[in-house]
KEKE-3310 file (N, C-alpha, C; in steps of 0.2 Angstrom, whole numbers, plus 5000, padded with zeros to 4 digits):
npx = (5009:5014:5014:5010:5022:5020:5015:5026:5022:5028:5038:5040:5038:5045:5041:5046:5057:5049:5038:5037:5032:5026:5021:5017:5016:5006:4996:4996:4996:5010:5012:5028:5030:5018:5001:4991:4972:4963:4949:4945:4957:4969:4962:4962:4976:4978:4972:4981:4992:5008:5017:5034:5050:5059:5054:5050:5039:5028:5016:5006:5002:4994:5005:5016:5027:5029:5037:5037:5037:5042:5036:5032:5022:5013:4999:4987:4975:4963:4950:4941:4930:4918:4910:4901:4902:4920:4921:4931:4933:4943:4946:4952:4962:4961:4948:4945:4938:4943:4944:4947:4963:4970:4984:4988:4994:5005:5020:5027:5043:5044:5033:5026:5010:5004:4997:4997:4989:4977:4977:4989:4997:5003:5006:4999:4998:4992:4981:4983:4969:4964:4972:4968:4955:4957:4963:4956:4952:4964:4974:4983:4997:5008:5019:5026:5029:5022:5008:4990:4978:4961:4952:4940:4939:4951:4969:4979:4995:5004:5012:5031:5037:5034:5024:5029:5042:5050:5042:5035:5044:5053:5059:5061:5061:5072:5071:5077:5070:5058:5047:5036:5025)
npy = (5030:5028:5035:5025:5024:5037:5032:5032:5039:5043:5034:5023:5006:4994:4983:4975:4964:4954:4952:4950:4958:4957:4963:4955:4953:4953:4960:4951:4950:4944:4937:4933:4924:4916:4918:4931:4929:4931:4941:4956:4957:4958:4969:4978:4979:4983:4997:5003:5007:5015:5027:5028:5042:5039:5029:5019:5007:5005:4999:5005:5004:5010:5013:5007:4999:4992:4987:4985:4973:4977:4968:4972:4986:4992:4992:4985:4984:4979:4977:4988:4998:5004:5017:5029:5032:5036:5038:5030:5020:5013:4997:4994:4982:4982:4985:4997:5012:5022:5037:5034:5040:5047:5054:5051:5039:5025:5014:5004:4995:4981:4981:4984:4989:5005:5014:5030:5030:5034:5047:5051:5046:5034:5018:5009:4991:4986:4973:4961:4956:4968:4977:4974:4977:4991:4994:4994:5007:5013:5019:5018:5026:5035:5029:5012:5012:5022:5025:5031:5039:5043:5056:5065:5071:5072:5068:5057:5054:5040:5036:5032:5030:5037:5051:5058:5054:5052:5052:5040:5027:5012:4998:4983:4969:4957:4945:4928:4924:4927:4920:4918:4911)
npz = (5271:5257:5239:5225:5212:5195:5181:5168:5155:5142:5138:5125:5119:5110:5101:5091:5088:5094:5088:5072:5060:5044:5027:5014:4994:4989:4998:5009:5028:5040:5056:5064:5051:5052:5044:5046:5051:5055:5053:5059:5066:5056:5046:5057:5058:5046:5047:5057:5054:5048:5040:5041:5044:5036:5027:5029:5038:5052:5064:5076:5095:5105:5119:5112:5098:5083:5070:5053:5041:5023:5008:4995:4993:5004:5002:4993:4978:4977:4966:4952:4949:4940:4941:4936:4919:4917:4928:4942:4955:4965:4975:4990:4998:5011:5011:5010:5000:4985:4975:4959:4953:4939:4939:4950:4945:4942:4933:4938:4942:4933:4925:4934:4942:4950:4962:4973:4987:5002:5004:4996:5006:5008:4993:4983:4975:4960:4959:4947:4943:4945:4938:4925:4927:4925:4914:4903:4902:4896:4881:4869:4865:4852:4850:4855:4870:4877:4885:4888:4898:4897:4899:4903:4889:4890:4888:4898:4902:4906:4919:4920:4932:4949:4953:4965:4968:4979:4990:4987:4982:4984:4989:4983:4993:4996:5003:5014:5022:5023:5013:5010:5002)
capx = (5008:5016:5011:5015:5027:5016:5016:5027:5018:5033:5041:5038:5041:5048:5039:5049:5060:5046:5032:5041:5027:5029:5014:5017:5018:4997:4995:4993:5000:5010:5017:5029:5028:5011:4998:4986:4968:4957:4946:4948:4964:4972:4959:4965:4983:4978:4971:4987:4999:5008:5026:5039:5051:5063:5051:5048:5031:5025:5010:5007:4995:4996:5016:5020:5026:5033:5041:5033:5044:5035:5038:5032:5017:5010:4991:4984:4970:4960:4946:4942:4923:4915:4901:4898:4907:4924:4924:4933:4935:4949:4944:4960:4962:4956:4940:4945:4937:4943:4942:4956:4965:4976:4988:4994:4994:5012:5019:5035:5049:5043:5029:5020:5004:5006:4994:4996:4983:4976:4981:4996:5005:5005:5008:4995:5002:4988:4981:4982:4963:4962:4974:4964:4949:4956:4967:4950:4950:4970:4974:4991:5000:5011:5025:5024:5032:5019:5001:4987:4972:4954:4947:4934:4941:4959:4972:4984:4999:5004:5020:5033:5037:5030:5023:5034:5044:5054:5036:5034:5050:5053:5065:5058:5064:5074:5073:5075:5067:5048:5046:5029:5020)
capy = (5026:5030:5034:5025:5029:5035:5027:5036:5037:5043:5029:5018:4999:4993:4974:4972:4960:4948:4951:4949:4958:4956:4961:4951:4958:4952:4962:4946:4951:4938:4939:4926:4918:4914:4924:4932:4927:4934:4947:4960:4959:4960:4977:4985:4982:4991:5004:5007:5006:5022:5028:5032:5046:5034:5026:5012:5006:5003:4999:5010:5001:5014:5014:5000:5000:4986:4989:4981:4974:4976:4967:4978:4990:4991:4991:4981:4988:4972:4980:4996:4998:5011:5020:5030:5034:5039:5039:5025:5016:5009:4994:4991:4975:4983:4988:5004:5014:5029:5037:5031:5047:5044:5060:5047:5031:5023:5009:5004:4990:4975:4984:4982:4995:5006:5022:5033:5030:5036:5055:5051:5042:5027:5017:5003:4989:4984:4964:4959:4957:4976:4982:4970:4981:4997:4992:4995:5014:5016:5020:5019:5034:5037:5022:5009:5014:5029:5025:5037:5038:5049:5057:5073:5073:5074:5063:5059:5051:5034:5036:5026:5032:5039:5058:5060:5048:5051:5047:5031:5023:5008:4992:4976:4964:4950:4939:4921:4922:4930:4918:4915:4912)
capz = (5265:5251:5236:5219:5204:5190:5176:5164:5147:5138:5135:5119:5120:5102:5100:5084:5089:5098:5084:5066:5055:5036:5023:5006:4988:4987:5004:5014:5034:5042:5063:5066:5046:5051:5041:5051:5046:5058:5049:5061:5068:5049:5045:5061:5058:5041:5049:5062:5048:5049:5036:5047:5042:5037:5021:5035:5039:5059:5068:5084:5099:5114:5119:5108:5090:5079:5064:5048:5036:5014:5002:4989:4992:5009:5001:4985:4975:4972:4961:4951:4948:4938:4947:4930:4913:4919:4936:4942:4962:4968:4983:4993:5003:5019:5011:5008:4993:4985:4967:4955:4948:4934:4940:4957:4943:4936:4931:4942:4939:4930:4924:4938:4941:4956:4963:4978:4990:5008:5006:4995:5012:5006:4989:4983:4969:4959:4957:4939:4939:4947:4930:4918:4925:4924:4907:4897:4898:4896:4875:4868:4862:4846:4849:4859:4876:4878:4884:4889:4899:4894:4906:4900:4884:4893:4887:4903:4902:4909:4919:4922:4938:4954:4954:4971:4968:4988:4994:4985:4979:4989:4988:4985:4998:4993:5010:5012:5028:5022:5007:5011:4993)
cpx = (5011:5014:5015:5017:5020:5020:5019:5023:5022:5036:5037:5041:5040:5047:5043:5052:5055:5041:5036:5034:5028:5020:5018:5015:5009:4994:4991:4999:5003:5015:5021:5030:5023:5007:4992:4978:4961:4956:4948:4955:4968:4969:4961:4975:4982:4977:4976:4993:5002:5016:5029:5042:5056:5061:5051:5041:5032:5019:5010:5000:4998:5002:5016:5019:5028:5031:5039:5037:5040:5039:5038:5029:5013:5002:4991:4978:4969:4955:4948:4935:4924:4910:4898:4905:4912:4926:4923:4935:4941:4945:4950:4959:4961:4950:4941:4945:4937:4944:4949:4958:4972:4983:4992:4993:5001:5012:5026:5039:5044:5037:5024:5014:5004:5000:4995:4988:4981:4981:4986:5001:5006:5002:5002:4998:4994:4987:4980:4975:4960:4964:4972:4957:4949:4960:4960:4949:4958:4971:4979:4993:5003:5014:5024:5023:5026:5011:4996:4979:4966:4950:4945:4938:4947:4961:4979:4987:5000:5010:5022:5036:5033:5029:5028:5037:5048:5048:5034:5036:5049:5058:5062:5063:5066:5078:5071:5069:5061:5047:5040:5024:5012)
cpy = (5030:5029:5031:5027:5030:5034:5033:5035:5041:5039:5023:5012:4999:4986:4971:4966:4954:4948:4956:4951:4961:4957:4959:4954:4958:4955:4957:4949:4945:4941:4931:4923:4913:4919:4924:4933:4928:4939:4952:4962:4961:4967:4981:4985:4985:4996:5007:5008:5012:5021:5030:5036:5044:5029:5020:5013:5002:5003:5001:5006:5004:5016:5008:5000:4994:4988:4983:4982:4974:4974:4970:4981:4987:4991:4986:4985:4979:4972:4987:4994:5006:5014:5024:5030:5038:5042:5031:5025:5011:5005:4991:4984:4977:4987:4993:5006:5021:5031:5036:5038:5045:5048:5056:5039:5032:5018:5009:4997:4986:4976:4983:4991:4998:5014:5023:5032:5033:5043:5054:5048:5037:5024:5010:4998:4986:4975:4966:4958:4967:4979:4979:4976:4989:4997:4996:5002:5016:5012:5020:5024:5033:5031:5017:5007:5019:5024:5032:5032:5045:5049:5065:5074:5076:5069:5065:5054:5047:5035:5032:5028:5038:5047:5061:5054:5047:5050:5040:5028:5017:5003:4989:4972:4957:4944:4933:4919:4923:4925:4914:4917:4910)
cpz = (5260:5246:5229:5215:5198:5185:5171:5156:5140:5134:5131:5122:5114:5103:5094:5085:5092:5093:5076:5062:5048:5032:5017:5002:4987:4994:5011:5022:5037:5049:5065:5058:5049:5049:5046:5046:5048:5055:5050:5063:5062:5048:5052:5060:5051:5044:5052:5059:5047:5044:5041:5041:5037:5031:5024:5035:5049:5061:5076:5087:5104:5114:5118:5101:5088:5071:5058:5042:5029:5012:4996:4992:4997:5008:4994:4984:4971:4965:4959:4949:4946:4939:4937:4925:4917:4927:4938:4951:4961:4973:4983:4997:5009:5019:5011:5003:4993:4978:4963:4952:4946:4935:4947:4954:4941:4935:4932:4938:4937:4927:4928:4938:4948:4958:4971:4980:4996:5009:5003:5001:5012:4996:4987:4976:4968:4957:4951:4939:4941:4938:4926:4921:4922:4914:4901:4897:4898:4885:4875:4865:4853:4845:4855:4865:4879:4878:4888:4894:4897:4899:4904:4896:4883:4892:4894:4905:4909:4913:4919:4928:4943:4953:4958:4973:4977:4994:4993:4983:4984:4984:4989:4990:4995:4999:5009:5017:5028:5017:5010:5005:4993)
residu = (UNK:UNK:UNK:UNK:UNK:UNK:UNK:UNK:UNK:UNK:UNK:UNK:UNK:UNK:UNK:UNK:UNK:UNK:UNK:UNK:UNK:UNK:UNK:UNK:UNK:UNK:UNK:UNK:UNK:UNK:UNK:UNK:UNK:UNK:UNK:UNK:UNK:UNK:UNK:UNK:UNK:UNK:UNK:UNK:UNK:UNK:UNK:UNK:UNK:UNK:UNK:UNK:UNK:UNK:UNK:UNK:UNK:UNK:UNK:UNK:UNK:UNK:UNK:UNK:UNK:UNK:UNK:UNK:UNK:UNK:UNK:UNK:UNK:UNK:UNK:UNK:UNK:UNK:UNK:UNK:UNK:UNK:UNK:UNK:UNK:UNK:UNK:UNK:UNK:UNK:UNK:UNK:UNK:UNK:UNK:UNK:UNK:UNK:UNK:UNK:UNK:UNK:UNK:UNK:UNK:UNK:UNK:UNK:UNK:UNK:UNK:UNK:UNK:UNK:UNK:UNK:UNK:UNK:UNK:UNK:UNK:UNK:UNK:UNK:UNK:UNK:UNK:UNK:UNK:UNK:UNK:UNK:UNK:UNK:UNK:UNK:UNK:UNK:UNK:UNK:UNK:UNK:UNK:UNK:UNK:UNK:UNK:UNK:UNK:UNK:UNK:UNK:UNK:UNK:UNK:UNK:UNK:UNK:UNK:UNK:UNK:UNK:UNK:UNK:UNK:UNK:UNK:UNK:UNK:UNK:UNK:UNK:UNK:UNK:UNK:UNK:UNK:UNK:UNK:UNK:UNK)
# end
């Protein structure tokens, strides 16, 4: 009798082409332009979300990946809570909370609001009620381009771009084919 082939565990299977997954500028995930809307399944494909080398984004399951296409900013920051004076949370869209630091905050094209999030390896775009929460401790500077935040009696400017910017730059998407609002 012979014994069987084993199973090589080198080789990757690339699903991209059979499972089309897109997260939306509001961090909604969609397989297919159908949004997925089962609790878990959406929080684990946050959690498998990995940057490629490449400023791509993929989800790894065993040996299978598939390529994840973003609209904008693979996280949202839906909230920002103030546990005390000046110490400020982030809540991401996959439940995940971490301290807001004004040194990985900007303020990208169209004024949108942007902070490094999970170890700097990934980018979070903020909801408009997130930057209304956080809006209340940022002061304006000298003219009217220039604002600041106060933190221990430390004024710390607003940028307008990324700290590392060749980690968090990105291209918004202008496909016909994701226009899922």
């Amino acid at each position: 009798m012979t014994k069987p082939p084993e199973h090589d565990t080198s080789q990757v299977f690339d699903a991209t082409p059979y499972l089309k997954l897109f997260i939306n500028k509001e961090g909604r995930w969609f397989q297919n332009n159908a949004e997925i809307i089962h609790p878990e399944i959406y929080l684990e494909f946050n959690r498998l979300l990995e940057k490629t080398e490449d400023g791509g984004y993929l989800v790894r399951m065993g040996h299978e990946i598939c390529r994840v296409e973003v609209e904008d900013a693979p996280f949202v920051v839906l909230s920002v809570i103030e546990e005390k004076p000046g110490d400020l949370i982030m809540v991401l869209n996959d439940r995940h909370q971490e301290p807001f630091d004004p040194e990985r905050f900007w303020i990208g094209q169209d004024n949108i609001p942007y902070s490094a999030v999970k170890e700097d390896r990934f980018h979070a775009r903020f909801s408009r009620a997130a930057y209304y929460q956080l809006a209340k401790h940022i002061i304006p500077g000298e003219d009217d381009e220039t604002f600041y935040f106060v933190k221990d009696d430390k004024r710390i400017l607003v940028r307008k771009e990324p700290a590392h910017e060749s980690l968090f730059s990105y291209e918004p998407l202008h496909t016909k084919s994701h226009d899922v609002h």
